[in-house]
N, C-alpha and C positions, 0 to 999 in steps of 0.2 A: 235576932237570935244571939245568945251569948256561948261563945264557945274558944278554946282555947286550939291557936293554931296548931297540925300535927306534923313535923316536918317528914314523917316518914310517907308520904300523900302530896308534900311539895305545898304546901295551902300558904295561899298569899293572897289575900280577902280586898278586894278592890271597894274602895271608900269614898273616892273621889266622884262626887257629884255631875259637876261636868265634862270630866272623863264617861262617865258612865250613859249620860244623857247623846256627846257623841258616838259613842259605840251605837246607842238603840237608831240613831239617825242615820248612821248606815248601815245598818240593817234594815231599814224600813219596814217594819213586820207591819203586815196589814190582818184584818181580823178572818180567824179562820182557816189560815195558813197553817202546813204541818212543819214546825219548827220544833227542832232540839237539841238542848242545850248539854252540853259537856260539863259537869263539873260546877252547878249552880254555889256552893259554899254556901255561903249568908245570905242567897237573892239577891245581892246587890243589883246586879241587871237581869235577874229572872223577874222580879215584881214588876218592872215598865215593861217586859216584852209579854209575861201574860196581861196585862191590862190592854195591853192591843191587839194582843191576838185571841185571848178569850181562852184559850187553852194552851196546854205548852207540855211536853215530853223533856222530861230532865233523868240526866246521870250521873248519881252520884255514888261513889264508895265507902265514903265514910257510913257507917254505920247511923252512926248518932244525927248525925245532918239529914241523913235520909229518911228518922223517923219523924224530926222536926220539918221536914218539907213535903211529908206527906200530909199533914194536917192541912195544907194551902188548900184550896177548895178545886182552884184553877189549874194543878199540876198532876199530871201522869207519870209518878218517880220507878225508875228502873235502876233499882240497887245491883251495881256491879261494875266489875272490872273496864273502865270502857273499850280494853281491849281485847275481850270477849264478848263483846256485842255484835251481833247478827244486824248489821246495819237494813240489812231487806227483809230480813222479818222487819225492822222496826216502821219500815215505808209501808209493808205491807199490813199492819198492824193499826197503821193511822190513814187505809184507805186508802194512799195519794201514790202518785208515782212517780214521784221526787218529792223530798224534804230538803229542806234548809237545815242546813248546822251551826251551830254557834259556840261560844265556849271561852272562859278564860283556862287555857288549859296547862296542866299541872307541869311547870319546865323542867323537872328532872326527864320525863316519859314524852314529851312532847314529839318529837322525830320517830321514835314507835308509832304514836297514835297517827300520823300523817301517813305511815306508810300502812300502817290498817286499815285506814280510810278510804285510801286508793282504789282496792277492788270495786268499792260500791260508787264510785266517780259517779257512773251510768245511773245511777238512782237520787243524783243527790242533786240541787237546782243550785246551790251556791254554800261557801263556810267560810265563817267571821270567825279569825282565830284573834287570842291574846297570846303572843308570845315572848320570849328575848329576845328583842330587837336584834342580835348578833345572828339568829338563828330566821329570822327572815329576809337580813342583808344577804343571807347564803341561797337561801329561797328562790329570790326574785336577782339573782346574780347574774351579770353578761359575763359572754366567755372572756376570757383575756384579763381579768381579775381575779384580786385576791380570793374571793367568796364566794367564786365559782368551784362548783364540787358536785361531788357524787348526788347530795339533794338537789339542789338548783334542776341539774339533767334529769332524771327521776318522775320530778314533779312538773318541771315546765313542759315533758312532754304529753302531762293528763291533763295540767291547769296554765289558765292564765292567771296571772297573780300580779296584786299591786297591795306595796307598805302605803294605806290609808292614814295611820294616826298611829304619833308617837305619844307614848305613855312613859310618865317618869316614877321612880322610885316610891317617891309621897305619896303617888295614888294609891297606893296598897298598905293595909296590916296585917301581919309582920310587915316594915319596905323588904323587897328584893335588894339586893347586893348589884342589880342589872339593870339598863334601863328596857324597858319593853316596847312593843308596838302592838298596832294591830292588823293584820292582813286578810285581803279580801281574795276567796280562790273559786273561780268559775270555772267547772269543769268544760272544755274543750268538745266540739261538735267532730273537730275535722283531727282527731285524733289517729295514729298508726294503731290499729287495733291489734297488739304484740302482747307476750308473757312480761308481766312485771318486773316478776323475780329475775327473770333471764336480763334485761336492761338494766335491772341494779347489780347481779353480779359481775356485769360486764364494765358496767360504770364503777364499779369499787376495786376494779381490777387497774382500771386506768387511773384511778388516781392515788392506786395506792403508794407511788414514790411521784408525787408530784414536780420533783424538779428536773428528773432525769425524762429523755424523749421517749414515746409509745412505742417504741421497739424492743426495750428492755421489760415492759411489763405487756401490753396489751397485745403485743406484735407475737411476742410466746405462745398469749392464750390462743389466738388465732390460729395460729402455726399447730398449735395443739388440736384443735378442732376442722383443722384441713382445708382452712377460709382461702380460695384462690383468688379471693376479689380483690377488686382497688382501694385503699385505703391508706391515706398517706399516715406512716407510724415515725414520720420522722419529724412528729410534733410533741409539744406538751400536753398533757391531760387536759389543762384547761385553754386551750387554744383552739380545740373542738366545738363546733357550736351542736346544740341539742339536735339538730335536726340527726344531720351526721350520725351522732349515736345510736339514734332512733332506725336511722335507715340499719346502718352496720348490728342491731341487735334485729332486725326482718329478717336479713340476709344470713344470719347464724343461727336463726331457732324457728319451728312453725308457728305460724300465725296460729293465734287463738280466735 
């Protein structure tokens, strides 16, 4: 399909052959599976994943690409925002009770769509993202380093997550200015079943001056909220490890 990249959409059309053939090899899509793909552009890896899977659920915004990828014989296209997308209508919609996710997705919005995502963790069997490599080092981050943050806690407390495959600039038209990767996130069995929104605002609260100790920022909110527990604030934000947070956001809000 011939089309003229939109920066307002983020579109960075992935080209690269054997980039593309590894992404479909870890995804292993077998035939039949209810798989859906975030942000298909050009097919570049929507055509090998519908050929093995026989069918495929794609989401796309652009207007134009979505009336050129409804013509595919093999695709289910849901023209829209991907972040108003009803992730459980869409399981419940393809029959299954979990879907796979896939996607190279747009990196201006990408940290939005992750936290979109989140709620329907429980519905979803696995997600193969393309992202900024900068923006999965943070991800998949251990405490006591730089790129441990407010995502990293967030998400390692729904998913386990591992950087699979680095992708470089050339793979894509337009190149990105970035280099990317690609990350593999299994949602978690043995999860704190807690408010979302409560552990990110509590995590954005802690790292919002990262250099100074949790007393001066998290130690407040606590104090503000009447927390008589144990919780040592005479650390740095990122000195915490997820669990920790995970406990200290049970202990300050009710269980969902």
């Amino acid at each position: 399909m011939k089309h003229i990249p939109r920066k307002r959409f983020g579109q960075h059309f992935l080209t690269d052959s054997g980039i593309i053939d590894a992404i479909v090899r870890a995804i292993d899509p077998k035939p039949g599976q209810p798989v859906v793909e975030i942000g298909p552009g050009l097919a570049a890896l929507t055509q090998p994943l519908a050929e093995r899977l026989g069918r495929l659920t794609v989401i796309e915004l652009d207007r134009d690409l979505a009336a050129k990828l409804r013509s595919h014989p093999q695709l289910e296209v849901i023209e829209s925002d991907v972040l108003k997308v009803d992730f459980l209508k869409v399981a419940q919609s393809l029959g299954a009770g979990k879907i796979r996710v896939t996607g190279n997705l747009p990196y201006n919005i990408s940290s939005p769509i992750l936290f979109h995502l989140l709620p329907y963790a429980e519905h979803i069997q696995d997600q193969h993202f393309m992202l900024q490599k900068e923006v999965i080092d943070r991800m998949v981050a251990a405490p006591s380093t730089s790129d441990y943050g407010r995502l990293s806690v967030t998400l390692q407390w729904r998913y386990a997550m591992e950087n699979i495959l680095a992708v470089p600039p050339e793979a894509f038209d337009p190149p990105p200015r970035v280099d990317s990767a690609v990350v593999r996130m299994l949602p978690r069995s043995d999860f704190a079943p807690l408010n979302a929104t409560h552990l990110s605002e509590l995590v954005q609260v802690a790292f919002s001056q990262r250099r100074k100790l949790l007393r001066h920022t998290l130690g407040r909110w606590l104090t503000e909220r009447g927390f008589s527990g144990n919780f040592d604030v005479q650390r740095r934000a990122e000195e915490v490890p997820v669990q920790e947070y995970v406990s200290l956001a049970e202990a300050t809000s009710t269980p969902i």
